[in-house]
C-alpha positions in Angstrom: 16.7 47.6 -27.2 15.6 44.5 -28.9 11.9 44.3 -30.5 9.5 42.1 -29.0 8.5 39.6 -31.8 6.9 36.5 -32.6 7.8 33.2 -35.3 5.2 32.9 -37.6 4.0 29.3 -39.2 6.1 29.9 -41.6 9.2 30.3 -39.8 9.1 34.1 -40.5 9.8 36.8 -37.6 6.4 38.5 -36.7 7.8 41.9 -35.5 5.6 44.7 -32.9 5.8 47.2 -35.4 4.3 45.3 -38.2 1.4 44.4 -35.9 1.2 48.2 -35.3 0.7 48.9 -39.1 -1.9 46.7 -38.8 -3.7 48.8 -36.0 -2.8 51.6 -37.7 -4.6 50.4 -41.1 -8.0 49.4 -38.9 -8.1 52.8 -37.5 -7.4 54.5 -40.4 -10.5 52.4 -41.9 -12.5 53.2 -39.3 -11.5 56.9 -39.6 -12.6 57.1 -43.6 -15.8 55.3 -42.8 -16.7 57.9 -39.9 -17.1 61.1 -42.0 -19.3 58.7 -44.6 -21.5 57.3 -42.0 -21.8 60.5 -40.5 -22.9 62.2 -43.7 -25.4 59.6 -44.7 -27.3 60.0 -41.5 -27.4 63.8 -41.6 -28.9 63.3 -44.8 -31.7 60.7 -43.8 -32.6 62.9 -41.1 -32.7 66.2 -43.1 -35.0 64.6 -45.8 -37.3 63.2 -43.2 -37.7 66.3 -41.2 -37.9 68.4 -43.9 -40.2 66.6 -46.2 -38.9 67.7 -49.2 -41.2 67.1 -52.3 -38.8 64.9 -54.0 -37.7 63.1 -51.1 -38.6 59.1 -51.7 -40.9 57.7 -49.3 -38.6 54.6 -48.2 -36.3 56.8 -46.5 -38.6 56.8 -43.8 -37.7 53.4 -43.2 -34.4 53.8 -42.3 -34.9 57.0 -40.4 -34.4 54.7 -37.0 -31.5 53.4 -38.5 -29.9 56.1 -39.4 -30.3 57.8 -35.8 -28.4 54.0 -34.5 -25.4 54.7 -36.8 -25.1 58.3 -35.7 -24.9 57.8 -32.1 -22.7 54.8 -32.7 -20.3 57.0 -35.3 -20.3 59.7 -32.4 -20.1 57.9 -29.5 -17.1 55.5 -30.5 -15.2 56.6 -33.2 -15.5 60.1 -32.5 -13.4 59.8 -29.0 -11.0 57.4 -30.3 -10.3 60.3 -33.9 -9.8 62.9 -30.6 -7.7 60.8 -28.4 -5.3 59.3 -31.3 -5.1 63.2 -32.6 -3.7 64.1 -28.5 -1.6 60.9 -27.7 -0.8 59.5 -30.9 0.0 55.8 -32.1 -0.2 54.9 -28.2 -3.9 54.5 -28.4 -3.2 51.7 -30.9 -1.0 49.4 -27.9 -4.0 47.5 -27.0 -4.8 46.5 -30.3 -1.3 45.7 -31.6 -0.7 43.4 -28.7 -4.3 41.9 -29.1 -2.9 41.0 -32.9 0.1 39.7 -31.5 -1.5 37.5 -29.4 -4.2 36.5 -32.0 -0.9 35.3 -34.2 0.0 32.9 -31.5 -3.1 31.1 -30.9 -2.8 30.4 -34.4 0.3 29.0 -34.1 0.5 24.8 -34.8 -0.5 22.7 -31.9 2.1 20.1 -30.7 0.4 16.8 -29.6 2.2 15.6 -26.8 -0.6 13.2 -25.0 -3.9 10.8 -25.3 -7.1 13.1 -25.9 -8.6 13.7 -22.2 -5.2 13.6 -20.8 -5.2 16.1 -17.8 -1.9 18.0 -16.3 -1.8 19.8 -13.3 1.7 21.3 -12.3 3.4 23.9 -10.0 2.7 24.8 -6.2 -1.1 24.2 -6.1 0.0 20.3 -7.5 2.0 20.0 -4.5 -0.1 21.1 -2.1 -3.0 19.1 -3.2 -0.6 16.4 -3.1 0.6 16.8 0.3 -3.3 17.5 1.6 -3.9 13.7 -0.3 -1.5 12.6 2.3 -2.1 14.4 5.5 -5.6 12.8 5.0 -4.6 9.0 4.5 -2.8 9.7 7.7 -5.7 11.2 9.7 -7.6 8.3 8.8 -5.2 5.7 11.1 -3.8 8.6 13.1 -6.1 7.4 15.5 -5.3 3.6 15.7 -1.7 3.9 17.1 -1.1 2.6 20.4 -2.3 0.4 22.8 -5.6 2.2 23.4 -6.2 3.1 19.8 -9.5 2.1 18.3 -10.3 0.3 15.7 -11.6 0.9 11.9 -14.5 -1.5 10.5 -14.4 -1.5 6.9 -16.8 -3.0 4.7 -16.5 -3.9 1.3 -17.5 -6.6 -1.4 -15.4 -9.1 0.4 -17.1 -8.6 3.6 -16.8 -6.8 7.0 -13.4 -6.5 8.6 -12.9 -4.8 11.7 -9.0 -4.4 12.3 -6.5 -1.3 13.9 -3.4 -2.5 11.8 -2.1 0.0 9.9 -1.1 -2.3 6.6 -4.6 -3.8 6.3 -6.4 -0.7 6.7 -4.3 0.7 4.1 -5.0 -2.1 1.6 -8.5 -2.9 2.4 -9.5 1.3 2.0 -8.6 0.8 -1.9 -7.1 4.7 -2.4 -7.6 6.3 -5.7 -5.3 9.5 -5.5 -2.0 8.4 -7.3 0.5 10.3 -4.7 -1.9 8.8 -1.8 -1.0 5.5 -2.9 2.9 5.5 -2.2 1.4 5.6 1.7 -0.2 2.4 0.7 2.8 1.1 -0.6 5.0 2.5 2.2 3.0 0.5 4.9 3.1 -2.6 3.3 6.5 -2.3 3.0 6.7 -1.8 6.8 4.6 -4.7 7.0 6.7 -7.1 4.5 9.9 -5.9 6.0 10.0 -5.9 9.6 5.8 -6.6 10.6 5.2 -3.9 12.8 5.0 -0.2 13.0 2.6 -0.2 9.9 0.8 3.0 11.2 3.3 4.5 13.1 5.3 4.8 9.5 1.9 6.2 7.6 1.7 8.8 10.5 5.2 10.0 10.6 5.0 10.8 6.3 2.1 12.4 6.6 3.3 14.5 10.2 6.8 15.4 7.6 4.5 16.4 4.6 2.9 18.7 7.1 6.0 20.3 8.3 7.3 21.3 5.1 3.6 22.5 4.0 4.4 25.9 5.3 7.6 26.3 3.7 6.3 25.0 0.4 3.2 27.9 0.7 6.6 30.7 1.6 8.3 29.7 -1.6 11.1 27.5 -0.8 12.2 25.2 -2.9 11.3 21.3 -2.5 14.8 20.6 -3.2 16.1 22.4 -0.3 13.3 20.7 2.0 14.3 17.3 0.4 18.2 17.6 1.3 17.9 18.6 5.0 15.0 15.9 5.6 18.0 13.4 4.2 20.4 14.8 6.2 18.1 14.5 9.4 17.3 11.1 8.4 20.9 10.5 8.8 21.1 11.8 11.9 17.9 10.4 13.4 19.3 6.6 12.7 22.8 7.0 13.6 21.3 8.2 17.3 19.1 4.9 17.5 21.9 2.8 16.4 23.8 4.6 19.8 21.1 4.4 21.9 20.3 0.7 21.4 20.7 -1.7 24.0 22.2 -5.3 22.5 20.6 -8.3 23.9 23.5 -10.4 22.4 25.2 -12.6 25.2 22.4 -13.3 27.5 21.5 -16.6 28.8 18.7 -18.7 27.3 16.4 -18.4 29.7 17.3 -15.0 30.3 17.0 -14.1 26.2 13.5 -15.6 25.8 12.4 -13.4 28.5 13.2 -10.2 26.9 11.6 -11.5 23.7 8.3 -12.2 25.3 8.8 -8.6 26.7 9.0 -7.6 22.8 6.1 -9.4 21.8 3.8 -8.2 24.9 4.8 -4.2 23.6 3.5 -5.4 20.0 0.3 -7.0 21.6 -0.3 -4.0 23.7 -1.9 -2.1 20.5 -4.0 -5.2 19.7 -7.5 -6.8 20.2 -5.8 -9.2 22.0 -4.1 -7.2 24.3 -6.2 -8.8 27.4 -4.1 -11.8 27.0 -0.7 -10.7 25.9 0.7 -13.2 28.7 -0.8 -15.9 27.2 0.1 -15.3 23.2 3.5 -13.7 24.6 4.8 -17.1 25.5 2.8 -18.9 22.6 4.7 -16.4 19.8 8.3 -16.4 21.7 7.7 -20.9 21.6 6.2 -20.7 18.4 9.2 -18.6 16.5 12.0 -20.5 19.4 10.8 -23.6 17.2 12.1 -22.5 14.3 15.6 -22.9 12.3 17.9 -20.6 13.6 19.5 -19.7 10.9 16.4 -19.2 8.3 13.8 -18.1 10.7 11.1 -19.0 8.0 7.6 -17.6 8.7 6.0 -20.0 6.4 7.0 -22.8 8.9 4.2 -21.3 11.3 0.8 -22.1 10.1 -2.0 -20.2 11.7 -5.2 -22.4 12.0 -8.7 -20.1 12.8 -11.3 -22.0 14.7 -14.4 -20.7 15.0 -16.0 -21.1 18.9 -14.5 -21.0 22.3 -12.7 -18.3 24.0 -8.5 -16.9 23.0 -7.9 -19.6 26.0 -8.7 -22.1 24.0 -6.3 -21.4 21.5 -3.2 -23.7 21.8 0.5 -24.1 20.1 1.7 -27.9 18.3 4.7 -28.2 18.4 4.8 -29.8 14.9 1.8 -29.6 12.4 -1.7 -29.1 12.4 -4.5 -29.1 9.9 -7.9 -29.6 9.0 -9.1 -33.0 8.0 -9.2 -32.7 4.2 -12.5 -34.3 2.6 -12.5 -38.0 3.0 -14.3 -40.8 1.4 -16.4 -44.3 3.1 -14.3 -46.4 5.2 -12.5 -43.0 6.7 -13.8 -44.1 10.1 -12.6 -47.3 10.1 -9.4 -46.1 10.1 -7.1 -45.9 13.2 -6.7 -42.0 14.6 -4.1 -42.5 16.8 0.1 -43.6 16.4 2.8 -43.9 18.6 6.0 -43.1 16.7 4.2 -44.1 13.3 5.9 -44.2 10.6 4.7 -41.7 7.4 4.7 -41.3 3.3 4.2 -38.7 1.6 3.1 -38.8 -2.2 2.4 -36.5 -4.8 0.5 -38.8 -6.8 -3.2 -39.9 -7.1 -4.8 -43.2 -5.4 -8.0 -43.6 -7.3 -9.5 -45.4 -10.3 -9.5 -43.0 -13.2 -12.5 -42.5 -15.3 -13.3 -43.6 -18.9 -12.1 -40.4 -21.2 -14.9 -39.4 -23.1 -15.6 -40.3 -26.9 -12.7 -42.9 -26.4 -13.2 -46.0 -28.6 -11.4 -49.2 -28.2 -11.8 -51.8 -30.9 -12.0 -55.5 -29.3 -12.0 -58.4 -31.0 -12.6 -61.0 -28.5 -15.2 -60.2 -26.3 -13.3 -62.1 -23.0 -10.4 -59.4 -23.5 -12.5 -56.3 -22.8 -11.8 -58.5 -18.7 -8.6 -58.1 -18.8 -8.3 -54.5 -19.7 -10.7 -53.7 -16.6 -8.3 -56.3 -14.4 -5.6 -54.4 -15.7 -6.7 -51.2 -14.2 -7.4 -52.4 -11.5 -4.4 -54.6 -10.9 -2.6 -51.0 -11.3 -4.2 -49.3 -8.5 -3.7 -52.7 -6.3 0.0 -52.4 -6.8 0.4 -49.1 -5.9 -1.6 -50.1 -2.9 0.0 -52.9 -1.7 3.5 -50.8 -2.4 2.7 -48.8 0.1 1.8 -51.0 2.6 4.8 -52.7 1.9 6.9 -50.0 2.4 6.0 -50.1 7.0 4.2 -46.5 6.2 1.3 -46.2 9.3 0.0 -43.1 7.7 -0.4 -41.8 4.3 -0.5 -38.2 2.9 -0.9 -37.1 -0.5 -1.2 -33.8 -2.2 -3.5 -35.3 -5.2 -6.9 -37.1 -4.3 -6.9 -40.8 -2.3 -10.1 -42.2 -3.5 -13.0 -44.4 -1.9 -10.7 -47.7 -2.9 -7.7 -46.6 -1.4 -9.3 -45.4 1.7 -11.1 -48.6 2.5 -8.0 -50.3 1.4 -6.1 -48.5 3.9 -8.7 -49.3 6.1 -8.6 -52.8 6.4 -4.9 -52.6 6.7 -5.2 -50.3 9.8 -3.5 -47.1 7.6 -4.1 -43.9 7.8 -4.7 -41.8 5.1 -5.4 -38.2 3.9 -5.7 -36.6 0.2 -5.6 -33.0 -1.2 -3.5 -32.0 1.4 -2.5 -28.6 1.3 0.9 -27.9 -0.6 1.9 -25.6 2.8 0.9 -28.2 5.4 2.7 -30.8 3.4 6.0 -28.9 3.0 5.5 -28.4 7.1 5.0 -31.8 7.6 8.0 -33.0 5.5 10.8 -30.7 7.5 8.8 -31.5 10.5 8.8 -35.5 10.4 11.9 -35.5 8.0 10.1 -37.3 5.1 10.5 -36.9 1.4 7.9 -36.5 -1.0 7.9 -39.2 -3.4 6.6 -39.0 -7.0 6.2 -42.8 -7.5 5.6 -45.6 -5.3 6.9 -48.0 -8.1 10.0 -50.7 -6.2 8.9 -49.3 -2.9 9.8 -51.6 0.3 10.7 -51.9 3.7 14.2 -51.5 3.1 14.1 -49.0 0.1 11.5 -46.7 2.0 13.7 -46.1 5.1 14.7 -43.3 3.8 11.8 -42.2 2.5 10.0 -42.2 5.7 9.4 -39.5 8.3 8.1 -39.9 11.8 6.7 -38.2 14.4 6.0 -39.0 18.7 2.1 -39.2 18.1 -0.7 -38.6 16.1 -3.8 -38.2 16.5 -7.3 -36.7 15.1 -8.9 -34.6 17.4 -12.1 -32.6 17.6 -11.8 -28.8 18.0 -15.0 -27.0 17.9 -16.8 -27.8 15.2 -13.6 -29.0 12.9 -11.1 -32.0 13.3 -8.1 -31.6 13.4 -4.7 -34.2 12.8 -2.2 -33.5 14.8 1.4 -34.3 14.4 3.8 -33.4 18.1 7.2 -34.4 19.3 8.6 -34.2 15.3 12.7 -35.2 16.0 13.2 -32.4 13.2 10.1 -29.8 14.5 11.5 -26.6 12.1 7.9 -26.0 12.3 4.7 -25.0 14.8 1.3 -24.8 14.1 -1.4 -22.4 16.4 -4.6 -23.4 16.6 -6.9 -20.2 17.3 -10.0 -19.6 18.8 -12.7 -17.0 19.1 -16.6 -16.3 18.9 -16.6 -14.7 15.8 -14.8 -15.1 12.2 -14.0 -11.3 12.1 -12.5 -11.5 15.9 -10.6 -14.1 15.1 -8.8 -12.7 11.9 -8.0 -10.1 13.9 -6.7 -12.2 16.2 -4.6 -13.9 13.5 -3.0 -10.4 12.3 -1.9 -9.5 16.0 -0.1 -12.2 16.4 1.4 -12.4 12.6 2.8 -8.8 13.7 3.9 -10.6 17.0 5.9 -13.1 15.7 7.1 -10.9 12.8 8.8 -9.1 15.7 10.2 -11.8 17.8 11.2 -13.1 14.7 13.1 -10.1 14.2 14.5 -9.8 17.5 16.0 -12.7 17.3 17.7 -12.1 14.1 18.7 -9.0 14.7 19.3 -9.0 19.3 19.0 -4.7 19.6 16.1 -2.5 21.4 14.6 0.0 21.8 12.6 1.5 24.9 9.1 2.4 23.3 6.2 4.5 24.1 7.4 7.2 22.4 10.8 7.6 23.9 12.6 7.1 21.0 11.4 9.2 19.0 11.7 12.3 21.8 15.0 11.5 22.5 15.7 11.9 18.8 13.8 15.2 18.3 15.9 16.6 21.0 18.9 15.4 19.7 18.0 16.8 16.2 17.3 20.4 17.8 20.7 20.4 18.8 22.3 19.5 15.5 20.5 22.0 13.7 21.8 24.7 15.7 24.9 23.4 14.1 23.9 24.4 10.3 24.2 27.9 8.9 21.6 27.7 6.4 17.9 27.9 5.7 18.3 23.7 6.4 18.2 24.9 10.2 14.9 25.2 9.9 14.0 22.0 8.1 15.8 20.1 10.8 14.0 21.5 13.6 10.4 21.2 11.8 11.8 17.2 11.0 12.6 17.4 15.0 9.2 19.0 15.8 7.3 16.0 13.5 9.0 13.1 15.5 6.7 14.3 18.5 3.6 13.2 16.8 4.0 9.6 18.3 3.7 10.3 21.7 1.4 13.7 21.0 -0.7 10.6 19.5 -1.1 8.2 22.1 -1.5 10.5 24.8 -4.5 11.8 22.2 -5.6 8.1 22.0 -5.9 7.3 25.7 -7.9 10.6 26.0 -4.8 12.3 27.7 -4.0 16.0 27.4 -0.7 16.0 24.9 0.3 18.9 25.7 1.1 18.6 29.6 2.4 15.0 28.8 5.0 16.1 26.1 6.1 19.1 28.1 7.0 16.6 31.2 8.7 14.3 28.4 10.8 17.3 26.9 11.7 18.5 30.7 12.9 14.5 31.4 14.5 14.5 27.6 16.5 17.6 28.6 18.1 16.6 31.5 22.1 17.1 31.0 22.7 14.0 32.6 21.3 11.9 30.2 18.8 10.1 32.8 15.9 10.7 31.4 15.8 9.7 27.7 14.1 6.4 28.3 10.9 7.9 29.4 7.9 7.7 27.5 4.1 8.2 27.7 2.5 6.3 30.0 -0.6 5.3 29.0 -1.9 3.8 32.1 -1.8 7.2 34.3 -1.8 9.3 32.2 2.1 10.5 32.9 5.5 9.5 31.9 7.5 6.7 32.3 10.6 4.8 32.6 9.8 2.7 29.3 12.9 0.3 29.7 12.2 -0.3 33.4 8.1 -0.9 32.0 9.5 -3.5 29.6 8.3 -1.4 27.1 10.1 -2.8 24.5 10.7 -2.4 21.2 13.2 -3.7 18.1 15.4 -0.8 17.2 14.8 -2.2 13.2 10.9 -1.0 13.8 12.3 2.7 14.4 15.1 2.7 11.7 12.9 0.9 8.9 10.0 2.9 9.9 12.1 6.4 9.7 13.9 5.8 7.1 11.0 4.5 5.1 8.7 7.7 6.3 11.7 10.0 4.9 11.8 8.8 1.9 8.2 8.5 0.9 7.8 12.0 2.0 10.8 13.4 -0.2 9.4 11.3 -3.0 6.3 13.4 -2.8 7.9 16.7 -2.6 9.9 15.9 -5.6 6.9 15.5 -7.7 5.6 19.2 -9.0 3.4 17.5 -11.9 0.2 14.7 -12.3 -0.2 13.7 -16.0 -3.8 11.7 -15.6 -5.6 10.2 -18.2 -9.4 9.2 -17.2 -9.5 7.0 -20.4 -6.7 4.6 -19.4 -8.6 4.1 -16.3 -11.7 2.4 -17.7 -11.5 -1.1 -17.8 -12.9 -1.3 -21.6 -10.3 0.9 -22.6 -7.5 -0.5 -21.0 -7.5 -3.5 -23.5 -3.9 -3.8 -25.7 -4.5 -2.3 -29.5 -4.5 -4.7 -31.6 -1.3 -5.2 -34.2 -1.7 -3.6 -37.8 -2.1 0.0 -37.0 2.0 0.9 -36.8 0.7 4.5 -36.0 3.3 3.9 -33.2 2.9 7.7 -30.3 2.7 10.1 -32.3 -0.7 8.8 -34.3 -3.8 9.9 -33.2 -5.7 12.9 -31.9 -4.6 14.4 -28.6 -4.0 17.1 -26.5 -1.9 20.3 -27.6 0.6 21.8 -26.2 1.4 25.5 -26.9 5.2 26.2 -27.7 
């Protein structure tokens, strides 16, 4: 049997026996001193009591003394002599392994990480990590759905009152680090595909739960990690069957079914009272559009502040605010037929004198000419562009009080600082080019250079004007104008229909659906149940607690429109398990509180929402149970602290004091 021992500093092997020599040598110290202490205080008490004659008289001092080390020599050493006399060197275990363990606490400490650095590891880590989680998602749990509510949050940039998931997310500024991949999961939803921000946050934190119990038992993340994959696999391999293609429709026909798409998304939003209305306004708006790029930034959202959503309306072109202008802006005209337009990227206005500049004259008549020669610059450009047919003028840099009156007279229009994104609108709109110098530029040159457009016009809306360009000949581009009572209502507004048109848009691209209302997502769950029947292993029961976590969408929005979940989900597992197949489009109903052919409701949704939003929960879910350690440092947190060290030290990692680590 080997001995138990222990490597010194030195390098030397620190056997058990030698620590019980050591034991041995305190005991037998403690075993000399016991008959000596003993003595002494029988003899302090005998010349005390007895009062012999030649007995000092500063004995008596240490009479109370002497009684303490009595009792102490017969109370503690005195069992210990009788018990190591009966049992032997077993007595001294306690002690030898008490000088073993004193030899490894003085053992060299191995600095590993920054001073403050804290590590927490094992099961408890994981839990706490998975609680972090489940409450991220109770906090939107309650969102999903068309009759979720909605979260005000306020903050240093103001008050926002919103119920989608992604801004939530990033406006609730979460500190935990395995918290955040929730965050980051949702705004990948968002980024991605545009919808189904909560639904994703929900269905992570709904798997974390799951596999708490299992984690608590013992198993092994690994094992929960592999059949979650597997059922991953499974899951979007049955949406891919079970979606319907909307590929060889007619036109008409098509843009029906993406209106349908858009009024599911709206359902959940503030706007939801006018789904018709934006419905048509989204499906036009993204219809506009190149088919074969489908670029969002060719819709520009305008927020108007005042009026009711009525008011809101689509241009088919471009729309934006007037940008600041200068005297002589109203003397220009504010309304074209087919007019023809520049756009320039360079500045109209009379520069001013640098500072501290000196220029040495010696003829007092020439300092005129290098004023007329500035100005005779400014004319040129000027007249260039009037030369060139243009009817209105855009620039990106500034158009000053000259060139505006200038333009004026000449019955141009003309608007500086124009934002880089309405300009790049208005250049695929109109089919103009951005030109960089107006230098050689005529009639014939600038034809094309030139865009154009059916009309023009400035008009008032609300409190704001507008210019508005319609009937562009190369409209890749729409612009909707919203309105609303307040500023928070109507960025609200704006998000709803961002997530609208992220849809449409991807509906288009991508022609498969899905019946929603949690149909999907039963259907799945039953179809899971019966593959895991198929597995032989503990991954059985993985699959079907996967299975079980899919039902937390329509458990949800029953919850949400104040339904009871239970009754509901038992009629949508009794439809779900029909052998016929004819029931795995129903969903929750949200109206009656029932269930519901969702296809036949037009509840519809794009069958990338479910796979992206699956496949996404999965994987930020296994990411979580695969991390069984947090190495935090506070320090690196503070701001003052997070500066870069300066060069010079070359202490490199390993320099400094830190944390040690026992080997």
């Amino acid at each position: 049997m080997d001995v138990p021992t222990i490597e010194s500093v030195d390098g030397e092997v620190f056997p058990i026996e030698k620590a019980r020599k050591m034991a041995q040598r305190f005991f037998y110290f403690g075993f000399a001193f016991l008959p000596w202490l003993w003595f002494t205080s029988v003899w302090l008490f005998w010349h005390e009591f007895r009062g012999r004659p030649g007995a000092d008289p500063e004995i008596k001092k240490y009479t109370r003394w002497s009684a303490i080390g009595f009792a102490f020599a017969t109370i503690i050493f005195l069992p210990w002599f009788l018990l190591y006399i009966i049992a032997g060197d077993t007595v001294l275990d306690p002690y030898t392994y008490y000088i073993l363990d004193a030899t490894r606490l003085n053992q060299p400490q191995i600095i590993l990480l920054k001073e403050g650095t804290d590590t927490s590891q094992g099961k408890p880590q994981l839990i706490s990590n998975i609680n972090a989680c489940m409450a991220v998602a109770d906090t939107v749990r309650t969102t999903l759905g068309p009759r979720g509510m909605d979260k005000l949050i306020h903050n240093d940039r103001g008050v926002t009152i919103s119920n989608d998931g992604a801004t939530i997310m990033k406006l609730l500024e979460i500190v935990h680090p395995a918290a955040k991949s929730l965050v980051d999961v949702s705004l990948a939803q968002d980024a991605e595909v545009g919808d189904g921000t909560t639904s994703v946050v929900i269905l992570a934190g709904e798997f974390l739960k799951e596999a708490k119990p299992f984690v608590e038992e013992g198993v092994h993340p690994r094992s929960i990690i592999k059949a979650y994959r597997m059922a991953c696999e499974i899951a979007v391999s049955k949406i891919k069957e079970l979606s319907i293609s909307l590929e060889g429709k007619g036109a008409a026909e098509k843009i029906d079914l993406l209106k349908k798409c858009a009024q599911t998304t709206l359902n959940s939003k503030l706007v939801s009272g006018e789904k018709e209305f934006f419905a048509q306004m989204v499906v036009d708006a993204v219809s506009s559009l190149d088919p074969e790029l489908v670029d969002l930034k060719m819709i520009g959202i305008k927020k108007v502040q005042g009026g009711g959503l009525r008011d809101s309306f689509l241009v088919d072109g471009v729309a934006f605010k007037k940008t600041f202008s200068y005297a002589g802006f109203e003397q220009q005209p504010k309304y074209f037929d087919n007019p023809k337009l520049l756009l320039l990227n360079i500045e109209l206005e009379l520069k001013s004198e640098r500072e501290n500049a000196e220029i040495r004259l010696d003829d007092p008549a020439a300092y005129q000419s290098i004023v007329d020669a500035e100005w005779n610059i400014i004319y040129e450009k000027l007249d260039s562009c009037i030369r060139s047919g243009a009817q209105i003028v855009l620039s990106r840099l500034a158009i000053g009080d000259l060139a505006t009156q200038y333009f004026a007279d000449h019955g141009v229009f003309c608007a500086g600082r124009v934002e880089p994104g309405d300009m790049e609108r208005v250049m695929k709109a109109t089919g103009a080019r951005v030109q960089t110098t107006v230098n050689g530029l005529t009639l014939d040159s600038a034809k094309g250079v030139l865009g154009t457009c059916a009309t023009f016009e400035e008009r008032q809306v609300g409190a704001e004007r507008y210019n508005l360009f319609k009937g562009c000949p190369q409209a890749r581009t729409a612009t909707i104008v919203l309105r609303g009572g307040s500023e928070q209502f109507i960025d609200e507004a704006d998000r709803s229909l961002h997530d609208a048109i992220c849809i449409v848009r991807r509906a288009l691209k991508h022609a498969e659906i899905v019946p929603g209302g949690g149909a999907i997502e039963m259907e799945i769950s039953r179809h899971l149940r019966e593959a895991a029947l198929k597995q032989t292993s503990k991954a059985q029961l993985f699959i079907k607690a996967f299975a079980k976590a899919l039902e937390v969408i329509p458990r949800q929005l029953c919850s949400n429109a104040g339904f009871d979940a239970t009754d509901v989900l038992n009629k949508l597992r009794q439809k779900h398990a029909l052998a016929d197949g004819s029931g795995r489009n129903f969903g929750v109903d949200v109206n009656t509180g029932g269930v519901v052919d969702t296809y036949d409701a037009f509840v519809w949704e794009p069958s990338l929402v479910k796979l992206n939003a699956i496949a996404s929960a999965t994987e930020a879910a296994c990411l979580i149970l695969s991390v069984d350690e947090t190495v935090r440092n506070p320090k690196s947190e503070d701001p003052q602290n997070s500066q870069p060290a300066r060069g010079g030290g070359g202490r490199g990692r390993g320099g400094g004091r830190g944390r040690g680590m026992r080997r």
